[in-house]
C-alpha positions as CSV (number, residue, x, y, z in Angstrom):
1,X,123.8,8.8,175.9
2,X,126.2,7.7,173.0
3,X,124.9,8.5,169.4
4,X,123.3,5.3,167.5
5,X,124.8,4.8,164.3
6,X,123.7,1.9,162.2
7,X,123.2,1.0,158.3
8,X,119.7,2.0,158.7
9,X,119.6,2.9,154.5
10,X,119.5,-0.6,154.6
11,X,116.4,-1.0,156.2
12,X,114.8,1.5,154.4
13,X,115.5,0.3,150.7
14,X,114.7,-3.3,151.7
15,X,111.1,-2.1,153.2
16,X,110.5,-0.3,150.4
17,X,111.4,-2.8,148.3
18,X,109.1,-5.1,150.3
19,X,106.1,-2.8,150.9
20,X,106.2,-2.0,147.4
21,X,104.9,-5.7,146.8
22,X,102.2,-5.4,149.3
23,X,98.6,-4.4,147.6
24,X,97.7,-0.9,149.1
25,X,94.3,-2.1,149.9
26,X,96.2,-4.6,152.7
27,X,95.0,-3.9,156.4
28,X,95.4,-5.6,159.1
29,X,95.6,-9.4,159.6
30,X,96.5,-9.3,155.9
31,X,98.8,-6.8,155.8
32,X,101.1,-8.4,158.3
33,X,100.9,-12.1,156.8
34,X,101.7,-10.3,153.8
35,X,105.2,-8.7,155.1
36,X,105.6,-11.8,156.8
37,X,105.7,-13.9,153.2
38,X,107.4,-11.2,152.2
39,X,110.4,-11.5,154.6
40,X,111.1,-15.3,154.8
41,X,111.5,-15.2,150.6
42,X,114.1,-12.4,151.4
43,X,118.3,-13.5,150.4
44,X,119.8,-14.9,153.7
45,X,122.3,-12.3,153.2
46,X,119.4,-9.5,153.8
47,X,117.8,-11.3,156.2
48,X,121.1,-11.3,158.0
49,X,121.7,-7.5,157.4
50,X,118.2,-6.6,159.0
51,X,118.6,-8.8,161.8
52,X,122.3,-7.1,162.0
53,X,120.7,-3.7,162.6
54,X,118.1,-5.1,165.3
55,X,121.6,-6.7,166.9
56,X,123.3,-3.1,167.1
57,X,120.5,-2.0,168.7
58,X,120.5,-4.7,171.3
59,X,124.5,-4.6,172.1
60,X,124.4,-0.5,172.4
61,X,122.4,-1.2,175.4
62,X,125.2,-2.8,177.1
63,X,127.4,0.2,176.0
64,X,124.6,2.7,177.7
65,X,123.7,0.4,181.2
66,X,119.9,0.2,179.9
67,X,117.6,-2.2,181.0
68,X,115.0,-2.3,178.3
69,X,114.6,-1.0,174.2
70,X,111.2,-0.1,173.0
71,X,110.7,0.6,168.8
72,X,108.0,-0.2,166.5
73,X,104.4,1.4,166.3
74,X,103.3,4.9,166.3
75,X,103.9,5.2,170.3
76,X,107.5,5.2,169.4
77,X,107.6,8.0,167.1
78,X,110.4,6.8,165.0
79,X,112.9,6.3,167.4
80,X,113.9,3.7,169.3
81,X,114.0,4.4,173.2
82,X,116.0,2.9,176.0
83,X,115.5,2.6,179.5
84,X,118.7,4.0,181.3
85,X,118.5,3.5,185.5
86,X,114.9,3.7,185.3
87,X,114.6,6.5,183.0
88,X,113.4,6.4,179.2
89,X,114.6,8.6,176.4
90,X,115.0,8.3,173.0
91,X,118.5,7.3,171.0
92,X,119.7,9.7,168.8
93,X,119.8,8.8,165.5
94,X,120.7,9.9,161.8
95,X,116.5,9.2,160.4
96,X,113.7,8.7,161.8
97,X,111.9,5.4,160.8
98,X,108.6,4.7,160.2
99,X,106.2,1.9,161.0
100,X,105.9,0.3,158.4
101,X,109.8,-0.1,158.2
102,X,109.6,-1.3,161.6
103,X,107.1,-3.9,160.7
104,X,109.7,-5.2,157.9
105,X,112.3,-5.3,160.7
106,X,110.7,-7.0,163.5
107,X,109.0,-9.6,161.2
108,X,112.4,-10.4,160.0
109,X,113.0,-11.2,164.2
110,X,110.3,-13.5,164.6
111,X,110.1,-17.5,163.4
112,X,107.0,-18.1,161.3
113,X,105.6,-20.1,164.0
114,X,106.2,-17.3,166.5
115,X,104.4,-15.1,163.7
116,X,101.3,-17.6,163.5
117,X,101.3,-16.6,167.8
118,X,101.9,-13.0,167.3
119,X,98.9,-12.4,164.7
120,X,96.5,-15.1,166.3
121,X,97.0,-14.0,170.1
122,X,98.0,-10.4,169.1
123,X,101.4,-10.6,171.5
124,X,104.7,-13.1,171.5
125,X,106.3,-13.4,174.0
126,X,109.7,-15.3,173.4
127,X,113.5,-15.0,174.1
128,X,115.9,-13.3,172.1
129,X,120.1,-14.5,171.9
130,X,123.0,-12.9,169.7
131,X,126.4,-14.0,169.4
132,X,129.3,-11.3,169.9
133,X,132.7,-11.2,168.5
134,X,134.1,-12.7,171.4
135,X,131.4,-15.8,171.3
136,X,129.7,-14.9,174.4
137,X,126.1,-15.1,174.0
138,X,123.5,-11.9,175.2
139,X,119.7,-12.9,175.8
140,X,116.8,-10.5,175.8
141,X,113.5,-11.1,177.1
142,X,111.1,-9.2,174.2
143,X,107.4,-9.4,174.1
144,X,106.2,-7.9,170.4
145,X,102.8,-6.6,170.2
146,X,100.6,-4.4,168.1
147,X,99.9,-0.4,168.2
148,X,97.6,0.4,166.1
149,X,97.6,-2.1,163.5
150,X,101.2,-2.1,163.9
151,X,104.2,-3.5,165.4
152,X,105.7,-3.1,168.5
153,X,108.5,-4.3,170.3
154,X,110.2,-4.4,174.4
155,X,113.2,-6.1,174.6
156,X,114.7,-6.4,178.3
157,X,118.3,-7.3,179.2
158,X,119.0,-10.9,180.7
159,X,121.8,-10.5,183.0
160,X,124.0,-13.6,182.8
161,X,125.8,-13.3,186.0
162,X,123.6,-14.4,188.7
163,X,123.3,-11.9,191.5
164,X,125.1,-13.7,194.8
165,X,122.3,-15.0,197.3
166,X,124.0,-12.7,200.5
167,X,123.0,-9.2,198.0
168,X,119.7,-10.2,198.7
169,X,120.3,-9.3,202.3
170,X,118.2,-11.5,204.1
171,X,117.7,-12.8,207.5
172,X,118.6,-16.6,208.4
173,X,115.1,-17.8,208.8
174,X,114.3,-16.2,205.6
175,X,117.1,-18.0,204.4
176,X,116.1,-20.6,205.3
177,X,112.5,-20.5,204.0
178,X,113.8,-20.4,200.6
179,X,116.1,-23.7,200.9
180,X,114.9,-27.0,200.0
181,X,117.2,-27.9,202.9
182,X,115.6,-26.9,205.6
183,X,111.6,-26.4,204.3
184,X,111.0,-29.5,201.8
185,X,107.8,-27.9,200.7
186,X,105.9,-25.1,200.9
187,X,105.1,-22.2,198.6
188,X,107.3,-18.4,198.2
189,X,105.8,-15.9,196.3
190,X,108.1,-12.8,194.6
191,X,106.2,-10.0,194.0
192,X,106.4,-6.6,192.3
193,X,105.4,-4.6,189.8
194,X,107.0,-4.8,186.0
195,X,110.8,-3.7,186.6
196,X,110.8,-4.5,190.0
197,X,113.7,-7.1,189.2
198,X,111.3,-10.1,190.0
199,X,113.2,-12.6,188.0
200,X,116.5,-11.4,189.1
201,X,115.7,-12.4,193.1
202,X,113.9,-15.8,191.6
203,X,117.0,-16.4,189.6
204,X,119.4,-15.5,192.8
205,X,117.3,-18.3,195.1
206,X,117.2,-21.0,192.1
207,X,121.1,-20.5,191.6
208,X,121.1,-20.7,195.7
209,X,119.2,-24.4,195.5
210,X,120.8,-25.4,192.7
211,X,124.3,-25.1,194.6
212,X,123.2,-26.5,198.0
213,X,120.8,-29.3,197.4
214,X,120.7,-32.9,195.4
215,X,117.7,-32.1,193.6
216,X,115.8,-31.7,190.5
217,X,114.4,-28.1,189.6
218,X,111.7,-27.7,187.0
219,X,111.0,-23.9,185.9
220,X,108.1,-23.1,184.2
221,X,109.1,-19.3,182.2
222,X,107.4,-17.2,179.4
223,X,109.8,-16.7,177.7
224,X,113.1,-18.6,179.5
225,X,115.6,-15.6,180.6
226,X,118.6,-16.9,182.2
227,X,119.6,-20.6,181.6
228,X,121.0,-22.1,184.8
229,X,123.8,-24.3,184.5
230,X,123.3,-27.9,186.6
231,X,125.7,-27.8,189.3
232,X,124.0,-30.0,192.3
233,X,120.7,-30.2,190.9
234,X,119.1,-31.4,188.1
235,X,117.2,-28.0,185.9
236,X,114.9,-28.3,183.5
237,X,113.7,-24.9,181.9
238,X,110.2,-25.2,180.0
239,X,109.5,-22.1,177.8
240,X,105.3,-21.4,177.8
241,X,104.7,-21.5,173.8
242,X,107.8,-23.5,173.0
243,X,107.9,-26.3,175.5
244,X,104.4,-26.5,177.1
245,X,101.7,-24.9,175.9
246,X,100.5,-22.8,179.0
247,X,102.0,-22.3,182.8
248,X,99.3,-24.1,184.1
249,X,99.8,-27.6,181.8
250,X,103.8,-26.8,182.6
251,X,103.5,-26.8,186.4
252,X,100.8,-30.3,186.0
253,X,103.5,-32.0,183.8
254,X,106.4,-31.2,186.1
255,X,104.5,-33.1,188.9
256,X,105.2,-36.6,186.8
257,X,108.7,-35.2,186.3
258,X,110.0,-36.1,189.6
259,X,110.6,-32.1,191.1
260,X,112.0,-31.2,194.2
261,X,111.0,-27.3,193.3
262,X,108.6,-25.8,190.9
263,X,109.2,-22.6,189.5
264,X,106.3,-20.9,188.1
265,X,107.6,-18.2,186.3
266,X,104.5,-16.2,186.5
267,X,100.7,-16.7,188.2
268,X,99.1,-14.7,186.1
269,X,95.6,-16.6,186.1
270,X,93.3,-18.0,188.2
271,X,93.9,-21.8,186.6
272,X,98.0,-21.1,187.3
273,X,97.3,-20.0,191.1
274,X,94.8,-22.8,191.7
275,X,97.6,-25.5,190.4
276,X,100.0,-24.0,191.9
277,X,98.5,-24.0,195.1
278,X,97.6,-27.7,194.5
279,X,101.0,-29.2,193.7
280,X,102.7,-26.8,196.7
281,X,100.0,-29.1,198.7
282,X,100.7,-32.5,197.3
283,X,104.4,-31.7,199.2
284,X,106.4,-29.9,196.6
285,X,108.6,-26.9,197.3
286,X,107.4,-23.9,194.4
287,X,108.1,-20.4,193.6
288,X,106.3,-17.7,191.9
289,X,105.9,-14.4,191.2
290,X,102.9,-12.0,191.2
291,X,102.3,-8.5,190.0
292,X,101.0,-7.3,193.7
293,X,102.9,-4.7,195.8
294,X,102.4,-6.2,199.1
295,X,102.5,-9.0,200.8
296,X,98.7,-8.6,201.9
297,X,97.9,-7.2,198.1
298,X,99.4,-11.0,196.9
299,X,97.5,-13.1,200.0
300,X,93.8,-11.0,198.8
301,X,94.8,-11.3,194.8
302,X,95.4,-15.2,195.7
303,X,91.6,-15.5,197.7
304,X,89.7,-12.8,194.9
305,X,91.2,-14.7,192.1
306,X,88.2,-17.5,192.9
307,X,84.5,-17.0,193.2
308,X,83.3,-16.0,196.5
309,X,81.5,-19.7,197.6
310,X,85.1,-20.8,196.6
311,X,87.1,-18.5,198.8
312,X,86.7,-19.8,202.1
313,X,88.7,-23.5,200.7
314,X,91.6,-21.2,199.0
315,X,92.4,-19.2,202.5
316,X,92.5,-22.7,204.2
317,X,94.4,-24.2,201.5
318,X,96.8,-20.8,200.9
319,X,97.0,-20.8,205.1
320,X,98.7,-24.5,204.7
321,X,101.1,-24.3,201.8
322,X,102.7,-20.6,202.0
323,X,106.0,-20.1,203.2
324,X,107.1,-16.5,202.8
325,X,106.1,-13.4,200.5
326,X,109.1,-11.4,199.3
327,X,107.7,-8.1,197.9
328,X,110.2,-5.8,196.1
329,X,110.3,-2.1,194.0
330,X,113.7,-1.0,192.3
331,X,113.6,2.5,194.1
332,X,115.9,5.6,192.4
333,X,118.6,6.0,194.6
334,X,121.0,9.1,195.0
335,X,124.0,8.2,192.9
336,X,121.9,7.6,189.7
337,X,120.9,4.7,189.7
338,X,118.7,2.1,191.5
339,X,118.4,0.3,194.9
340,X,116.3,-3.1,196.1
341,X,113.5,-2.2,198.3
342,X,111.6,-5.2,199.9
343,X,108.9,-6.3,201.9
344,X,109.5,-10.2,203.6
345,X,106.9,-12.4,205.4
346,X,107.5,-15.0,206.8
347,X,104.3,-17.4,207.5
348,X,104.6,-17.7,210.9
349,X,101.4,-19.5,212.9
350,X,99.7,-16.9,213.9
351,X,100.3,-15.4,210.4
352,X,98.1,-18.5,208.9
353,X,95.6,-18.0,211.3
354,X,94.7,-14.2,210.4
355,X,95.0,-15.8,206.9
356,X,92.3,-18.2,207.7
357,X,90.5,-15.9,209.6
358,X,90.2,-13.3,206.7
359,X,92.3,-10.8,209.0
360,X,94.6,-10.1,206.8
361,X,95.1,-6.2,208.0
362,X,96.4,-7.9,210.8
363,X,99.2,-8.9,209.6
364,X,101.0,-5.4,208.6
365,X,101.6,-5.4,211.9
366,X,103.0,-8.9,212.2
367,X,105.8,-7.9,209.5
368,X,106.4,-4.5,211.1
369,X,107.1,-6.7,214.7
370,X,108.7,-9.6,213.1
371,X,112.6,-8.3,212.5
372,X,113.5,-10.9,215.1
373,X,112.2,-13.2,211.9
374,X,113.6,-11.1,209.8
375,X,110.3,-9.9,208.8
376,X,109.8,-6.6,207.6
377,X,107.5,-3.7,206.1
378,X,108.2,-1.5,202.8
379,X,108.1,1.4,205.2
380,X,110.4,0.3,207.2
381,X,112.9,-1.0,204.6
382,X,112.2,2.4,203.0
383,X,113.1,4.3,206.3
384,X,116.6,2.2,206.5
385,X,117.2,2.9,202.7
386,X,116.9,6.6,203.4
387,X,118.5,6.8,207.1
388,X,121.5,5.3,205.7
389,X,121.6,8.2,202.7
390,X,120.7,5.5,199.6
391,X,117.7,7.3,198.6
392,X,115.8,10.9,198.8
393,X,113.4,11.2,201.4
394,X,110.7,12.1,198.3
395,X,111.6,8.7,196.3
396,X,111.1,6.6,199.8
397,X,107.9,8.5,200.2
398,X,106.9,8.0,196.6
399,X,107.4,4.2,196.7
400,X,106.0,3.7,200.5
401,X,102.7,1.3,200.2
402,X,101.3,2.9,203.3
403,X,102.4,6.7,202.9
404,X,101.2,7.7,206.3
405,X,102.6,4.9,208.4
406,X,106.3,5.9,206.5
407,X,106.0,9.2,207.8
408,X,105.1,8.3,211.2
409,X,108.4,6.0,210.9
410,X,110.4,9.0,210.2
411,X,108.7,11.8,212.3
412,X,109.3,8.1,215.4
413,X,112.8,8.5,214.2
414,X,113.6,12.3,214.5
């Protein structure tokens, strides 16, 4: 990893100079409005120097491949940490910092209305642009937080170039499923865990419509990461906290908005998967994403999100409006880096029946004899990744869903 090198004497004399103004007996809420007072009276000159020093930070990443930047809070230990090809390790620096310098530097980040978030709901999330020399622009999705009493701070790297829709590797029908061409409604879901590179496939199939169809796209994002250009469509991007006040109001609005396809950046409540199962019904084509593993894990997150004299109406209702389930993990591979591993359903009739039917085991074995569909199971995407020497037999095992059904795969195999 390269050395860091910044003017970080700066930061030090200007927090001290700051926290010297701040009455000892300070905690808490009124600690932080007090750095934040403290900050916006600062020279734009200083402001700009501190915000220059955040900016190094952010452009080194480039210069290392990493995906994310942590700093801030005692978790951090007074260094800032990147995530390199799934790994994190600290930067190596000329001082430590502490946390109260931190505070000073990521309150100088943040808008006072993005402060008034932060301290009410205890977390921001919002995007994050800086200019280079060469006036191209870098965007960051950060989410700030608090570690004990203070702040914290994750910034991930917004790739601009959008990923070409054959990398995804796909089979026709899938294709298919996820054009406004051939399926005019219906809903996909993208699932993964965090770092699974979620947004990167959503971004892929957007950029797909968007080239393909006549249409208007509405996406619905907390924060907004990459900004697609209009080519053949019409796209709107509504950042939660900055353009709509929640992903649930974002996704009603859009229906008076004349969509083709809602994107809902994230169904993260039960409100948010009730609407969106609602306006996919009322004949609109929407994405989402989910933090599930599976495809079954997203269809029994979907039907547990609602109370159980409820559930019966959602399984109908889910049965009707879903399209295809695209699962993914970012998997270590053997040349250092990382490789897409994915799970695809398509929702094929008899697949909305077992749905229905609250058979939902069932249909493992529906992806694992669907490749004619190009359906398929982590296992079995896992076994090709490793047949074909991409990964180690111990990762694929590591990041199989069904451990014992990937080794009967391989032991089928040999």
């Amino acid at each position: 990893m390269q050395v860091q090198s910044t003017p970080l004497d700066d930061l030090k004399s200007t927090a001290a100079a700051i926290l010297e103004r701040v009455p000892s007996s300070a905690r808490g809420l009124e600690y932080h409005l007090k750095i934040g007072e403290l900050v916006e009276s600062l020279e734009e000159e200083i402001r700009n120097n501190l915000q220059q020093i955040l900016d190094n930070f952010l452009l080194s990443m480039y210069k290392n491949e990493a995906s994310d930047i942590d700093l801030g809070g005692s978790g951090c230990k007074g260094k800032v940490w990147y995530r390199i090809h799934g790994r994190k390790s600290p930067v190596k620096m000329e001082t430590s910092l502490t946390v109260k310098e931190t505070d000073v530097l990521l309150h100088n980040a943040i808008t006072p209305s993005q402060r008034d978030i932060l301290l009410k709901d205890k977390n921001l999330d919002f995007s994050y642009t800086i200019e280079t020399k060469d006036n191209t622009f870098l965007r960051f999705r950060a989410d700030m937080y608090f570690d004990l009493d203070h702040l914290a701070l994750n910034m991930r790297k917004i790739d601009a170039e959008i990923r070409p829709f054959k990398n995804l590797n796909v089979h026709p029908e899938i294709a298919k499923a996820l054009s406004l061409k051939y399926y005019k409604y219906g809903m996909t879901l993208i699932t993964g865990i965090t770092g699974s590179g979620k947004s990167s496939t959503l971004d892929t199939i957007i950029d797909a419509n968007n080239r393909t169809v006549d249409a208007h796209i509405v996406i619905v994002a907390s924060p907004v990461e990459l900004i697609h250009e209009p080519i053949r469509s019409v796209v709107r991007h509504r950042e939660v906290g900055r353009d709509v006040p929640g992903f649930k109001e974002g996704a009603v609005q859009a229906l008076r908005q004349d969509p083709d396809i809602i994107v809902i950046g994230e169904m993260r409540d039960p409100d948010t998967i009730m609407t969106a199962l609602e306006i996919t019904d009322s004949g609109h084509k929407t994405f989402g994403t989910l933090h599930t593993s599976s495809a079954m894990e997203s269809i029994e997150r979907i039907v547990g999100e609602v109370p159980a004299e409820e559930q019966n109406r959602v399984k109908a209702r889910l049965a009707d409006v879903l399209t295809c389930v695209m699962s993914q993990k970012l998997v270590p591979s053997l040349d250092g880096k990382r490789v897409l591993a994915k799970e695809v359903l398509l929702v094929t009739p008899p697949v909305r029946a077992a749905i229905r039917n609250d058979n939902v085991n069932e249909i493992y074995q529906m992806m694992a004899e669907g490749s004619e569909l190009g359906m398929m199971t982590m296992e079995q995407d896992l076994k090709r990744l490793f047949h074909t020497g991409r990964i180690s037999r111990e990762e694929a095992l590591n990041n199989a869903n069904n451990k014992k059904r990937f080794l009967q795969l391989i032991d089928e195999a040999e």
